[in-house]
PATIVEX-82969 format. One line per 2 residues: number of its first residue (from 1); their letters; for each residue x, y, z of C-alpha. Coordinates in steps of 0.25 Angstrom, whole numbers. Example, Ala and Ser with C-alpha at 12.3 -4.5 7.8 and 13.67 -1.06 7.14 Angstrom:
2
1	AS	49 -18 31 | 55 -4 29
***
This chain:
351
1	XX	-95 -152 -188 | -97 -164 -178
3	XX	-107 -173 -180 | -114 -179 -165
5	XX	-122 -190 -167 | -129 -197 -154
7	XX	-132 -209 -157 | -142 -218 -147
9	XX	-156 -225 -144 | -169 -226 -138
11	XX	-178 -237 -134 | -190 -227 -138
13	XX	-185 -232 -153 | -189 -247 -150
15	XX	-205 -241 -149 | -212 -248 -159
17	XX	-215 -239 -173 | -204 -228 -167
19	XX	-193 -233 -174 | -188 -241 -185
21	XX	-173 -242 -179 | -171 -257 -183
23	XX	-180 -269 -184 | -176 -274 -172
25	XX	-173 -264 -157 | -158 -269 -157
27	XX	-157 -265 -171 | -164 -251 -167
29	XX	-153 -248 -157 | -142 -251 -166
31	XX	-146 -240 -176 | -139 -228 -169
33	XX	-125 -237 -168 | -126 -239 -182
35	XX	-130 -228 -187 | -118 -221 -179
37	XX	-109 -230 -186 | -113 -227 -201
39	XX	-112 -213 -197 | -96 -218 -190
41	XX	-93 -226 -198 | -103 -227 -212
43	XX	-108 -239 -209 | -112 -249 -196
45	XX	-100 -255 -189 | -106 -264 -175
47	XX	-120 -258 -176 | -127 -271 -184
49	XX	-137 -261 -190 | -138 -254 -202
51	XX	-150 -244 -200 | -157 -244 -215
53	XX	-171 -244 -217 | -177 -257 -224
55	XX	-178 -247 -236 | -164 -242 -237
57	XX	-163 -231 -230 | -150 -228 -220
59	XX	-150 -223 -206 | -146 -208 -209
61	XX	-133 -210 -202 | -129 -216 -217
63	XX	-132 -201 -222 | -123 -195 -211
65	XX	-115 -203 -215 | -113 -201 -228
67	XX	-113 -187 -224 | -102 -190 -215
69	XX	-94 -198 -226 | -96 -185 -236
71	XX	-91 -174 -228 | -87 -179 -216
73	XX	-89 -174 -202 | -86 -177 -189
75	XX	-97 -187 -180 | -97 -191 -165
77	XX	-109 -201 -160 | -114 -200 -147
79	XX	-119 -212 -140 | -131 -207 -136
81	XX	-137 -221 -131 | -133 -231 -141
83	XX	-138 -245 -137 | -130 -251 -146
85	XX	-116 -250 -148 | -109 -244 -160
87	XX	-97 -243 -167 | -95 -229 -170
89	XX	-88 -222 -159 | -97 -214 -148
91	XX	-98 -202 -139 | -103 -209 -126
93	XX	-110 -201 -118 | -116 -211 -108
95	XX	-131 -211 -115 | -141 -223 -114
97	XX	-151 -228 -123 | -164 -221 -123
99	XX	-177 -226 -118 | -190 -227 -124
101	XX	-197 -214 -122 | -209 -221 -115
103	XX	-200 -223 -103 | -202 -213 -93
105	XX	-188 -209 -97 | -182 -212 -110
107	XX	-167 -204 -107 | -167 -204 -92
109	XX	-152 -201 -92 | -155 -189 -103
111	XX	-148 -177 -94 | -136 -183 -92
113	XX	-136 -189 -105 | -137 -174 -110
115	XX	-127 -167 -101 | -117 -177 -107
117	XX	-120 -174 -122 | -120 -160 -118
119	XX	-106 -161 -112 | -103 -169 -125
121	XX	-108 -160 -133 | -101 -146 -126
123	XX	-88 -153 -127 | -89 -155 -142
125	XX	-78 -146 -150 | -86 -143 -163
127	XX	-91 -130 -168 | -104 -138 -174
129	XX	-110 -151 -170 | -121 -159 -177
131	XX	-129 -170 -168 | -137 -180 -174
133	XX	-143 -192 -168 | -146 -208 -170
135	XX	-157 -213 -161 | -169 -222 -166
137	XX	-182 -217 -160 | -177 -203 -159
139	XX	-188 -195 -166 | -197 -202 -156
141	XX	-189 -198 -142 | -188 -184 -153
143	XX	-202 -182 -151 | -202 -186 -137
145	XX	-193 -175 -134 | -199 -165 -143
147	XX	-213 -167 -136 | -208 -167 -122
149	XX	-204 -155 -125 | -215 -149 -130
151	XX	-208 -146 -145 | -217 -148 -156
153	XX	-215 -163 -159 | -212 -169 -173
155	XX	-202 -180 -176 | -197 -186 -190
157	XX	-195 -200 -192 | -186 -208 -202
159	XX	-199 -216 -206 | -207 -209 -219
161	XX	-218 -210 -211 | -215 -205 -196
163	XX	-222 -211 -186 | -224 -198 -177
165	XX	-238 -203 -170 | -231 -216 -165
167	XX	-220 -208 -161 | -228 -198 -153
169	XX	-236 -209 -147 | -221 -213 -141
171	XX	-218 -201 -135 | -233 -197 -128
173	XX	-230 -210 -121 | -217 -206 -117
175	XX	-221 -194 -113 | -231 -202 -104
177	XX	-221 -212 -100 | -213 -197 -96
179	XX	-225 -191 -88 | -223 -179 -99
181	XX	-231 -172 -108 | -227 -164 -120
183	XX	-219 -153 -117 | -215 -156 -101
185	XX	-200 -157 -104 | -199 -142 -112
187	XX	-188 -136 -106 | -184 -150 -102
189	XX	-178 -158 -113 | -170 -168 -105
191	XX	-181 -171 -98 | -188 -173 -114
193	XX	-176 -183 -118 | -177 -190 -105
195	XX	-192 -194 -106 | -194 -195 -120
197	XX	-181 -193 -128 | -168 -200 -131
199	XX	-154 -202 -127 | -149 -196 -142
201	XX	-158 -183 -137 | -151 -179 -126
203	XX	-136 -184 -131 | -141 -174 -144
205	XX	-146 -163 -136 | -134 -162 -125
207	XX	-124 -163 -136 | -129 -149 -143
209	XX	-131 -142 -130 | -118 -144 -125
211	XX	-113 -141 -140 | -122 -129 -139
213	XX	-118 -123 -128 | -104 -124 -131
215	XX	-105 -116 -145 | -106 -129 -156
217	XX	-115 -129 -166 | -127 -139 -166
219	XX	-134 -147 -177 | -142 -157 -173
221	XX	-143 -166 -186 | -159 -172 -186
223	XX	-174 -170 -187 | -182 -171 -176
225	XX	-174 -178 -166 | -164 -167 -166
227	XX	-177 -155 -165 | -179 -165 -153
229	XX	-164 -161 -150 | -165 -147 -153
231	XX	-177 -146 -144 | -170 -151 -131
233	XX	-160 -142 -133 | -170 -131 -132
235	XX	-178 -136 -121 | -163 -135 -114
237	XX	-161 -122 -117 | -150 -123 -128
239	XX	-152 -110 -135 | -140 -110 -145
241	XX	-141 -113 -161 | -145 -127 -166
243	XX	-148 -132 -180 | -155 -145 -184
245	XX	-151 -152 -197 | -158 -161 -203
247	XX	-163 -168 -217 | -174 -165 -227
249	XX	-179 -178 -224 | -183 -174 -210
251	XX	-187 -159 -215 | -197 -164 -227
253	XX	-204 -174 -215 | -205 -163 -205
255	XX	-209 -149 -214 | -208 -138 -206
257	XX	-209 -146 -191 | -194 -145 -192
259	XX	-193 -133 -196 | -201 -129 -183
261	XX	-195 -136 -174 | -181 -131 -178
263	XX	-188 -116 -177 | -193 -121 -164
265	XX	-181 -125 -159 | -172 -113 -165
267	XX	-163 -124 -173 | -158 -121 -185
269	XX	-164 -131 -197 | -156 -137 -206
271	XX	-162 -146 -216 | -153 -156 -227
273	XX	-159 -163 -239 | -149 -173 -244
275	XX	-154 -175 -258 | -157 -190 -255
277	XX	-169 -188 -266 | -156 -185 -276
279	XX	-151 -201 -274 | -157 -214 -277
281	XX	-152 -222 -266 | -162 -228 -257
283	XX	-158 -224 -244 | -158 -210 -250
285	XX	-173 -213 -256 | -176 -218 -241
287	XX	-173 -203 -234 | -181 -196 -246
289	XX	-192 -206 -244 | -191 -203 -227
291	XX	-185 -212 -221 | -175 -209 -210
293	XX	-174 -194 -212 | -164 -190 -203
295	XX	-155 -195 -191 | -140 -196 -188
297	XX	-137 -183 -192 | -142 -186 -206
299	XX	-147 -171 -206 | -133 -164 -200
301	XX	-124 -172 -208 | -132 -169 -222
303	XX	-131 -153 -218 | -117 -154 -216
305	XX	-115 -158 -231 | -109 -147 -240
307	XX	-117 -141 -252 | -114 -153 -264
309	XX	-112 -164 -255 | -124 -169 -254
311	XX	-122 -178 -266 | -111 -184 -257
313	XX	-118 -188 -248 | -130 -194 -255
315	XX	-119 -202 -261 | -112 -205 -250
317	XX	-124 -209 -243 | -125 -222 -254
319	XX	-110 -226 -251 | -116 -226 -234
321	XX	-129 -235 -239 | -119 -244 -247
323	XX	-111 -244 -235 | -123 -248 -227
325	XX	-129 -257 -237 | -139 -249 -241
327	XX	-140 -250 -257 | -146 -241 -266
329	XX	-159 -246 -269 | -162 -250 -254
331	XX	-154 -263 -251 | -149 -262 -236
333	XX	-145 -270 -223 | -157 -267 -218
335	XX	-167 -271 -227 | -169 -287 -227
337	XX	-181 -296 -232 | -185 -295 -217
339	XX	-183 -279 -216 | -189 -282 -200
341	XX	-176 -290 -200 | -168 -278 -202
343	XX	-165 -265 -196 | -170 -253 -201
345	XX	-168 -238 -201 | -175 -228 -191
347	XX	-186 -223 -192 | -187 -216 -179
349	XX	-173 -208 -183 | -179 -196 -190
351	X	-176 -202 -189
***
């Protein structure tokens, strides 16, 4: 099993209220480098950014990580519009950074983008693939996509409380800004990404088509970013099996929406409780509480681990925090007595 990670931004995260990426915007566009890097490499190398929330909890790529460090996999990362270097190696695929969705187009380049992810991704040697994702705004340019389709629209949010109305506020003016109502892009989804969506989207979603129609297996590891994913392969006609794996955390926020969705969609569920309530370390109290959720594969890693291991990886996911300098009882590089001074964790992953 490979693990495909694109990794990329959008200006539609720098809307006020939509996400919580960093404290500052060039903080905000640094997360996916870093996160790409703890997932490399177990912690940040040249990204000057730790994503961890003022109250201790990691970005998820420190649970895939610590996936990753338990039973090891392979793991590619996509560029998928970075605007910020990083240190982990990369697929370039010639993406640019997103635009805000209240543009009249946010992805104007999202056909070519695509045919070269699908191209990408038919080329690929493996049996099964999993794609995850790292983009900061992505469950708003999620529900952009999801509506201009005209699929039933509901999107998590790494925040315990989601803020769904500002978020739909965003997309009905992007939609305006797009000369479209709900549902004008059914049948259409490139035409969805490149009014209202994102550059992660269409790198996503043309990576599983080729890999699809060359006879690989497909998990897209998320929550609703990836039903977004899941919905423009539909609306482009790919027919073959798909599974979704996410967490419990995205599950117990969503009840039977995602349940839907997936029966919607003809995707195969599959949902992973880690047992974070079985440990006392903060950043494990901060996902039973609702924070983050999901993101960066979390979901596809955790469904990989073998019956018994999961113990392993909670454990494993301490050493990642120590590495980080996250402590137990909630001590990080993130928190400071100015925590405006500091960056913080998404809250628009699932993020």
């Amino acid at each position: 099993m490979r693990l495909l990670l694109p990794a990329g931004t959008t200006e539609t995260a720098l809307i006020d209220g939509i996400s919580a990426a960093g404290a500052t915007p060039e903080l905000m566009v640094q997360t996916p480098s870093a996160d790409v890097e703890i997932l490399e490499y177990g912690e940040p190398t040249t990204a000057p950014v730790t994503p961890v929330s003022p109250t201790g909890c990691p970005t998820p790529a420190a649970v895939t990580r610590a996936v990753r460090e338990v039973i090891d996999f392979d793991c590619v990362v996509i560029d998928a519009g970075l605007a910020r270097s990083t240190g982990a190696p990369t697929v370039d695929l010639g993406v640019e950074a997103g635009e805000d969705v209240r543009e009249f187009e946010a992805v104007p380049d999202a056909a070519a983008v695509f045919d070269r992810a699908h191209g990408f991704g038919s080329s690929l040697p493996d049996d099964e693939i999993v794609i995850g994702e790292t983009v900061p705004g992505g469950t708003t340019t999620a529900l952009g996509v999801l509506t201009a389709l005209g699929e039933p629209a509901s999107v998590s949010s790494s925040l315990p409380e989601n803020p769904l109305e500002r978020k739909r506020r965003v997309v009905d003016d992007a939609l305006e800004a797009s000369d479209l109502e709900a549902g004008d892009c059914a049948g259409d989804p490139l035409a969805a990404v490149r009014a209202v969506g994102d550059p992660v989207q269409t790198t996503a979603t043309g990576i599983a088509a080729g890999a699809l129609e060359s006879g690989t297996r497909v998990t897209l590891a998320g929550g609703t970013q990836m039903v977004a994913v899941a919905a423009l392969l539909r609306h482009a006609d790919v027919d073959a099996p798909l599974s979704i794996a996410t967490t419990s955390f995205v599950a117990d926020e969503q009840g039977d929406r995602l349940e839907r969705a997936c029966d919607r969609l003809d995707c195969k569920l599959t949902v992973t409780d880690p047992g974070f309530d079985e440990g006392d370390h903060v950043a494990m109290e901060r996902y039973c509480a609702g924070e983050a959720k999901e993101g960066v594969a979390m979901g596809g890693a955790l469904s990989i681990v073998p019956d018994g291991e999961m113990g392993a990886v909670r454990d494993r996911l301490e050493v990642v925090c120590d590495r980080l300098g996250i402590d137990a009882n909630g001590a990080s590089p993130a928190v400071g007595d100015d925590p405006e001074s500091e960056p913080r964790a998404e809250a628009d992953r699932e993020p």
